[in-house]
N, C-alpha and C positions, 0 to 999 in steps of 0.2 A: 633458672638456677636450680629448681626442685630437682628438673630432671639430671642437670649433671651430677648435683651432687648423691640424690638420694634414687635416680633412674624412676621418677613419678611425673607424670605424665600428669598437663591440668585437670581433667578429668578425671583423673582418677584421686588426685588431691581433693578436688570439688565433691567426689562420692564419699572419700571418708571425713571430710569437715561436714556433711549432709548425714551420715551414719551418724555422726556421736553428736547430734544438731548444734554444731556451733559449739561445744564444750568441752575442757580437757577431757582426757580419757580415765583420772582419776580421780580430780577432785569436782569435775562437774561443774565448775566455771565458766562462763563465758569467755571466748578465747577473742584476742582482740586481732585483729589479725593484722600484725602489723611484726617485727622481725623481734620486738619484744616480747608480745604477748603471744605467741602461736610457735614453738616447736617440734622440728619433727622427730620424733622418736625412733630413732634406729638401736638396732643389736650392734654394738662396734665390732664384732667379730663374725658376723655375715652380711653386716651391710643393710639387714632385710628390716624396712620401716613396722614398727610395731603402730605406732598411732600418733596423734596430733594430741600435747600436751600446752600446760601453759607453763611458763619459765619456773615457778616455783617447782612442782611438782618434775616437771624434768633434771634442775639441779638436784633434786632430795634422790631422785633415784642414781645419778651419777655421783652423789657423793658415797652412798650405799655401794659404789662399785656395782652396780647393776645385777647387784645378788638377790635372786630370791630369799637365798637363808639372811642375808643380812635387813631386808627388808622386813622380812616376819620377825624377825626377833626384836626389831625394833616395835614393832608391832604388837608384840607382845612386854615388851618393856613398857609400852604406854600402856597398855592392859591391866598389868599389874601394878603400877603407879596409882591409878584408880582406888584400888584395895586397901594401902596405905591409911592410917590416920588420920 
């Protein structure tokens, strides 16, 4: 299924679940691997796999719209929430 839909070969899934040892690529979780806890992160407009995430963190970026700017700013809205009273 990896390969039809994301053209990734087992091998080469097995090298990047071995790159980020077992853990999302951003919160560094243990990924469970199983169709809940393990997915795989594509660009929706080239198709081209960025990395192997865990469900939370790949909903948080697709709800961001997969923006950089929209992610930093959230990013920085936590930042400065911090600073607050």
């Amino acid at each position: 299924m990896r390969r039809k839909l994301y053209g990734l070969s087992d091998e080469q899934f097995q090298a990047m679940l071995a790159a980020q040892r077992g853990s999302c690529a951003i919160c560094q979780t243990t990924l469970a691997l199983d169709k809940n806890g393990l997915h795989i992160d594509h660009d929706h407009t080239t198709g081209k796999v960025r990395g192997l995430l865990c469900g939370r963190c790949n909903a948080g970026i697709g709800h961001l719209g997969d923006s950089e700017e929209n992610l930093w700013r959230a990013a920085m809205y936590l930042a400065d929430s911090k600073k607050l009273p």
